[in-house]
N, C-alpha and C positions, 0 to 999 in steps of 0.2 A: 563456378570457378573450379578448374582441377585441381586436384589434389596431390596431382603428381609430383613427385621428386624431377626437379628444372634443373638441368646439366647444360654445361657452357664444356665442348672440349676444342682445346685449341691446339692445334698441328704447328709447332714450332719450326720446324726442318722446312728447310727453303726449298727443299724439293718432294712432291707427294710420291710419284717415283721410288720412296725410300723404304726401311726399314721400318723408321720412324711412320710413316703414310701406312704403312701395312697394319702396324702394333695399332694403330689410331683406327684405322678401318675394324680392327679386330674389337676393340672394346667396342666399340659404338655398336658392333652388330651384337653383342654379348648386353651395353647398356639396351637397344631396343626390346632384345628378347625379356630382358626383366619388368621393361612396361614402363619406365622411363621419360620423362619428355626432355627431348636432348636435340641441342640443336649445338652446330659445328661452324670453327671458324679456322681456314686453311693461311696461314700468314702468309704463304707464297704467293695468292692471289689476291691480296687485300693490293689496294693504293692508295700508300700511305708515306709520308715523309717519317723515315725513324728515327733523324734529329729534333730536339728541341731547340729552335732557331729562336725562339724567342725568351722572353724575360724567365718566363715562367710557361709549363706543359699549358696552362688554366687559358696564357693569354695566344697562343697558339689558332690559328685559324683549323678547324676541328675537320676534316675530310668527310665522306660521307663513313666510308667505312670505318676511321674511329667514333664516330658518331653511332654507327651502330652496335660496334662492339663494347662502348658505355651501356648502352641500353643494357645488351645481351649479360654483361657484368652486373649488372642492377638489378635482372630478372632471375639471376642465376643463386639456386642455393648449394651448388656443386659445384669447381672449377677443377676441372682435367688439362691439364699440360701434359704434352708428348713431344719430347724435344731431345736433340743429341746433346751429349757433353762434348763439347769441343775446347781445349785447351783448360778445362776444370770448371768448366760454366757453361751458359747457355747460348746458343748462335744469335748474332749481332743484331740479326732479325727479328725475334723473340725479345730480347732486351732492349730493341728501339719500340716494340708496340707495347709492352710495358711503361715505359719512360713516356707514351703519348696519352695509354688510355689511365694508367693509375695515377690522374691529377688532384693535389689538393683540393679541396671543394666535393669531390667526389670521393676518393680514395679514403682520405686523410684529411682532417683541417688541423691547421696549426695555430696557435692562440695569438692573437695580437700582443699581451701582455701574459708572459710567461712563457718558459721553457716545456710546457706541459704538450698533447695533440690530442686530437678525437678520431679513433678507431672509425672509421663512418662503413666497414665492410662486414661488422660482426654480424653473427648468425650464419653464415657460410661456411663451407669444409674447401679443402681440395685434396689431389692427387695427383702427384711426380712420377711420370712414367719418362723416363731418359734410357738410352743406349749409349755405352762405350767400350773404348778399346782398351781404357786401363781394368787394369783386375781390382774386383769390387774390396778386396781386403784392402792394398793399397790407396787406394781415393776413398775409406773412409777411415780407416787407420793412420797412414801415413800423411798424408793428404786434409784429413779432416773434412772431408766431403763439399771444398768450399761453394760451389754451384749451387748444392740444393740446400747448404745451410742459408746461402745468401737470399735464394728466394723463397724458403721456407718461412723462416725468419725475420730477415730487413726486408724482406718486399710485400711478402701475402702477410705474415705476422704482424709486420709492421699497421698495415688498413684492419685488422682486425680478424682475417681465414683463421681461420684455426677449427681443429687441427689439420697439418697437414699430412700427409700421408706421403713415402718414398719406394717407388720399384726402382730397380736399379735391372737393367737386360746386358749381360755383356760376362765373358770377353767377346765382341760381336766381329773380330778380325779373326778370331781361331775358330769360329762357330760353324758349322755345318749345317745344310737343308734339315734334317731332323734336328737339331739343336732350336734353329728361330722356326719350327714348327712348332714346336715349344712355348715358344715365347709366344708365341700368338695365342695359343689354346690359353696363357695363363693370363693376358691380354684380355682375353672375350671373357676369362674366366672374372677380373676385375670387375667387367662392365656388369655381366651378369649379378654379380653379388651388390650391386644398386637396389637389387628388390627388395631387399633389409632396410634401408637406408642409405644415408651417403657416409654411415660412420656406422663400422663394425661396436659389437656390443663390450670388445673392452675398450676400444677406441671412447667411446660415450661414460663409461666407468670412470678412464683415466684422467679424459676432460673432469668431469665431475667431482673425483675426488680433487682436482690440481686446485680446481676451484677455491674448497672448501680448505685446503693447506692452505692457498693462499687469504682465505680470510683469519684464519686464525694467527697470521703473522708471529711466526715461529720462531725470527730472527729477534724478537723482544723478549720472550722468557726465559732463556738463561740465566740473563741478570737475575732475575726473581726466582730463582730456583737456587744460585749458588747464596745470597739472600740467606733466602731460608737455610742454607747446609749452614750458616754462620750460626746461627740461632741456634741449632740444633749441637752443633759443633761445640757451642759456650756453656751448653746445656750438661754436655756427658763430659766436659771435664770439670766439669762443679760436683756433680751425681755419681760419676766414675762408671754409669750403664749406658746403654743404647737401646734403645727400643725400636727396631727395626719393622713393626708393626704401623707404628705410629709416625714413623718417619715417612716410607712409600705412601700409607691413608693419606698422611698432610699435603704431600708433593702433589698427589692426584686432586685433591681438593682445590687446592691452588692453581694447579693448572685447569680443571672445570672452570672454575674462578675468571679466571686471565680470559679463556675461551668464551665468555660469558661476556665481558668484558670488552672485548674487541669486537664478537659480534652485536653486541646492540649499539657497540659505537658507529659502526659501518652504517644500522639500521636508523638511528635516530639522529646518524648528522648526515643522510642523506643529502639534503637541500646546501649545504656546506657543502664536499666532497662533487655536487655536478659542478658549483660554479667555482671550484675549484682548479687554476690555471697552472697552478705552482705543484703540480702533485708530483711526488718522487717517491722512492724506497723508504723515504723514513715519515712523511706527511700525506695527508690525503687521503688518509684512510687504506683499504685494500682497493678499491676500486671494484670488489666484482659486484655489488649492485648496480654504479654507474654503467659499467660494460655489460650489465644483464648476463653474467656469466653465473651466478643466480638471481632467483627471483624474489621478493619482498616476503613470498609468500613461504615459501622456503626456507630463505631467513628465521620467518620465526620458528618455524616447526625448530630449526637448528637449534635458535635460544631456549628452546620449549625442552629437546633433549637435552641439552647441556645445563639448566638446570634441573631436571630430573638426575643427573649423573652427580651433579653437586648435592645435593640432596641425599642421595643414597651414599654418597661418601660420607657425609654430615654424620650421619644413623649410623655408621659402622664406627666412623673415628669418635662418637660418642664414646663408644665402649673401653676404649684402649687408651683416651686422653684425658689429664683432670678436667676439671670445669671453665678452670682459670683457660685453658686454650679452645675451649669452643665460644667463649668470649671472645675470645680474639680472632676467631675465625668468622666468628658474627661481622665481627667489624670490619674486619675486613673487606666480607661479603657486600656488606653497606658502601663501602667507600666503592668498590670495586664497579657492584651494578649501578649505584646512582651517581655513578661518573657520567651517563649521560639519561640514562631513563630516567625520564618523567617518571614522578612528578620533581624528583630530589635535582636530576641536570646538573652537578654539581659545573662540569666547565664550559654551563652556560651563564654560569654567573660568577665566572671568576676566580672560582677555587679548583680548577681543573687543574694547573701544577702542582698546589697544594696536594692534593688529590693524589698524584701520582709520587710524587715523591716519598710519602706515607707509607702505600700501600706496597710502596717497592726498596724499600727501605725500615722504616721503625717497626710499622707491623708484622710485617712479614718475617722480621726478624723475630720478632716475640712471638707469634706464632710457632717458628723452629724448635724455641727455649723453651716454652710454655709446652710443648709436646712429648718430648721429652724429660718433663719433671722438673723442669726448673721452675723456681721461687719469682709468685707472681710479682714480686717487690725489692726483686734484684735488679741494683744497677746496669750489668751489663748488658743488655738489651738496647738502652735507652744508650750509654753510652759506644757502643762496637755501630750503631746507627746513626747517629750524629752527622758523623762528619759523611758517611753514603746520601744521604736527604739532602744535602747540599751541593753535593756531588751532582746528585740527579736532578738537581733544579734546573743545569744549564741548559739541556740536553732537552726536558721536555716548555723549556720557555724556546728555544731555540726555534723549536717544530712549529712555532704558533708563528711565528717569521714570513715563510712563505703563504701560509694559508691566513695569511690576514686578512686581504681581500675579500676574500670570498666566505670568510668569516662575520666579518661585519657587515657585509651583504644579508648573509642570513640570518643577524642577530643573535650571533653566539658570540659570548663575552669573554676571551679568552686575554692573555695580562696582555700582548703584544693589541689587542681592541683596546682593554681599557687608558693604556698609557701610552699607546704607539708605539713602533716598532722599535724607534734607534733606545726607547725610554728600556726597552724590555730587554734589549740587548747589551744594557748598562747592567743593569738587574742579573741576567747571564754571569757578563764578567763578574761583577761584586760575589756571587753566589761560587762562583768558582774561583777567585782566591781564598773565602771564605772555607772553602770546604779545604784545602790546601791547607792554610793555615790549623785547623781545627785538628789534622793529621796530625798536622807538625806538634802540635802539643799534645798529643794524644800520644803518640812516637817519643818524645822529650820524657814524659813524666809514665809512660809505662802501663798508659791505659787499657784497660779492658784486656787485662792477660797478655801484656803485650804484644797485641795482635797488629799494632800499628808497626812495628821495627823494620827500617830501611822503607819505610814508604817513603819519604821525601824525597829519595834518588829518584822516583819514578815520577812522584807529582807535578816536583817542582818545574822542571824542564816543559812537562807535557802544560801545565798550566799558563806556564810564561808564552806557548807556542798559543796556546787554543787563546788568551786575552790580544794577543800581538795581533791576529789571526782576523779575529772580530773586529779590532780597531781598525784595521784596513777595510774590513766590510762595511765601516758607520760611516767610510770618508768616499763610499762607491758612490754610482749615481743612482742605484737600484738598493735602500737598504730593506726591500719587502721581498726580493726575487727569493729563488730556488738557489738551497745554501746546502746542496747535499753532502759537501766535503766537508762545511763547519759540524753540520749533524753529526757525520761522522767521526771527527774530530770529540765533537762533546759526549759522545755515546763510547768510544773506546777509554772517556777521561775516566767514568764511573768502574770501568774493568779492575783498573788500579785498587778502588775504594771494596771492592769483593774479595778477589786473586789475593792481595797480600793478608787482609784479616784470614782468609778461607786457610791457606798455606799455614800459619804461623798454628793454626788450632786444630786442624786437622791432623 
């Protein structure tokens, strides 16, 4: 079998005749020379209907020539487009053999139950070679480059290409015979640079590291970072110092911690997260094991660094913290990794909010205190955390909502498994008047250095909105779907329970 790098390039431009047919003829002799296997598909002579006349592209009676240009997409781990911009997009022609050959079932499948789809195109690259008359500052400055965002992004993005690559040739109306002589040498010059691969070397960097930002889900640690400033913050006006040693060693521990954390959740709810329908930005893991955007194996080495890095934070922040806080950073450690590793699994048996509410809330807090020299047997830890742990209960019961299914599928015990969905979303609400209420008196009587003062302005409103919110959602006909505004909703609620302690003590 060869080995060679398989290139699909398709000639958009309804006329070969073209610019476009030149630029196309250029790479392809620049791809041959690199050693290439490339084969080419001219839309001007394909015959093909470029409406979808029917229900759906799938139920569409398939021509010979979109039938082949399936294949050729199937066989392909390059896709080259060369096409004009006409009116900030691409020619009708180009956009109708899209709309034929990128059919659900092939492209894209969409889940019967759930708002979720499956990428079915990953492991492929492409390349945007377009010609225009607007000036290239304009169409992506002013303009925002809508054409090749659109098929960059909701079209090849969308099935899974990634990444995609953009030339842009133009202004091609003020151009002169040496100008698109040009364009062509830098044309052939593209194809030729195929003998690397089909993705330049920081091209392959960038994927890779996006990857790995997006495993580590970076959108979650702030909470648990401003957290900790609380802790720390309760700490130096008891003590009247800062140890700004011991504050950075903590942070970085914590976030090894969290990074630890999310990767082995990724790695050990694998079987969760495929049959996973309901996946969005707050649920479902990251996805990049599912999408093989890395690999299992990989994964671990990542968990393998990332606790070697906590480890060597551990050894350093020994030196500069009392005792009392590498206890608590133990425990932390504990709660954090046996959130899902075996053999501990804590939210596979049911203490996974437990779990989380803790670790991002009471400990983390005494963790801060405890670093800065505060008194392992001081109240305010336990109470400045109170009413945040309650806070954060709605937010990670919430996320158990949509991935129920596919939770109890896989025999991970999560509250919305143990007691059903609408039972866990009672649970939610109660948790989050609770935590409201706990403010209110917390704010009333002056607690924890008066760090509560004027929160009820902010709770009470947001609280009355986020229970009102959810009680339309128990009376839905879907109360398992994909609830990313409620997420949202209970994840902005917890901001309140950080921002105003953080303010008042800072």
């Amino acid at each position: 079998m060869s080995s060679r790098l398989k290139v699909l390039l398709v000639l958009g431009h309804p006329r070969k005749d073209s610019l476009c047919g030149a630029l196309a003829d250029a790479f392809a002799a620049g791809a041959r020379q690199a050693g290439v296997d490339l084969r080419r598909l001219d839309l001007c002579e394909l015959q093909f209907n470029p409406n979808v006349v029917a229900g759906s592209p799938r139920n569409q009676a398939l021509e010979p020539a979109i039938r082949e240009a399936v294949e050729l997409v199937r066989w392909a781990d390059h896709l080259v487009f060369v096409f004009p911009t006409w009116w900030g997009t691409m020619p009708a022609l180009m956009k109708g053999f899209l709309d034929r050959v990128l059919m659900p079932g092939f492209a894209f499948q969409e889940h019967d139950e759930g708002s979720g789809w499956d990428k079915l195109l990953t492991g492929r690259s492409a390349h945007l070679l377009t010609t225009m008359d607007t000036p290239t500052w304009v169409y992506r400055w002013i303009y925002k480059a809508p054409g090749l965002n659109s098929l960059a992004r909701a079209t090849l993005g969308f099935c899974g290409i990634e990444p995609v690559r953009t030339t842009i040739f133009g202004v091609v109306k003020d151009s002169d015979s040496a100008k698109r002589e040009r364009w062509l040498q830098e044309a052939r010059a593209h194809g030729l640079r195929l003998r690397e691969g089909a993705m330049t070397t920081p091209e392959r960097r960038r994927k890779a590291l996006g990857a790995w930002v997006a495993a580590m889900r970076l959108q979650f640690h702030p909470m648990a970072w401003g957290a900790y400033a609380i802790g720390a913050a309760g700490a130096v006006q008891a003590t009247g110092r800062f140890d700004a040693a011991a504050f950075w060693l903590g942070l970085l521990s914590l976030f090894l911690l969290e990074v630890i954390a999310v990767f082995t959740n990724d790695y050990f709810d694998f079987e969760s997260d495929r049959r996973n329908k309901n996946f969005g930005p707050f649920t479902g893991g990251s996805r990049v094991l599912v999408e093989g955007r890395i690999s299992p194996g990989r994964m671990r080495s990542g968990i393998a660094w990332a606790m070697s890095g906590f480890v060597a934070a551990f050894v350093v922040l020994a030196a500069v913290v009392p005792p009392s806080g590498l206890i608590a950073l133990g425990l932390i450690a504990v709660l954090a990794i046996g959130y899902t590793t075996p053999p501990v699994k804590l939210c596979w048996r049911g203490l996974g909010e437990l779990d989380v509410a803790l670790t991002h809330s009471t400990v983390i807090i005494l963790c801060g205190f405890l670093f800065q020299g505060g008194a392992w047997n001081a109240a305010f830890p336990a109470l400045v955390s109170a009413p945040l742990f309650l806070a954060v209960l709605p937010a990670i019961i919430l996320s158990g909502i949509p991935d129920y299914a596919a939770d109890l599928a896989a025999g991970k015990r999560s509250l919305a498994v143990l007691v059903g969905p609408r039972a866990a979303v009672r649970i939610a609400q109660a948790a989050a008047v609770l935590a409201a209420v706990t403010a209110l008196l917390w704010e009333n009587r002056c607690v924890a250095a008066s760090s509560f003062d004027g929160i009820g302005l902010l709770v009470v409103p947001h609280v009355l909105l986020l229970v009102w919110l959810l009680e339309r959602h128990l009376k839905s006909a879907r109360p398992a779907a994909r609830i990313d505004g409620l997420m949202a909703l209970g994840l902005l609620y917890i901001v309140w329970f950080v921002a105003v302690p953080l303010y008042h003590l800072v």
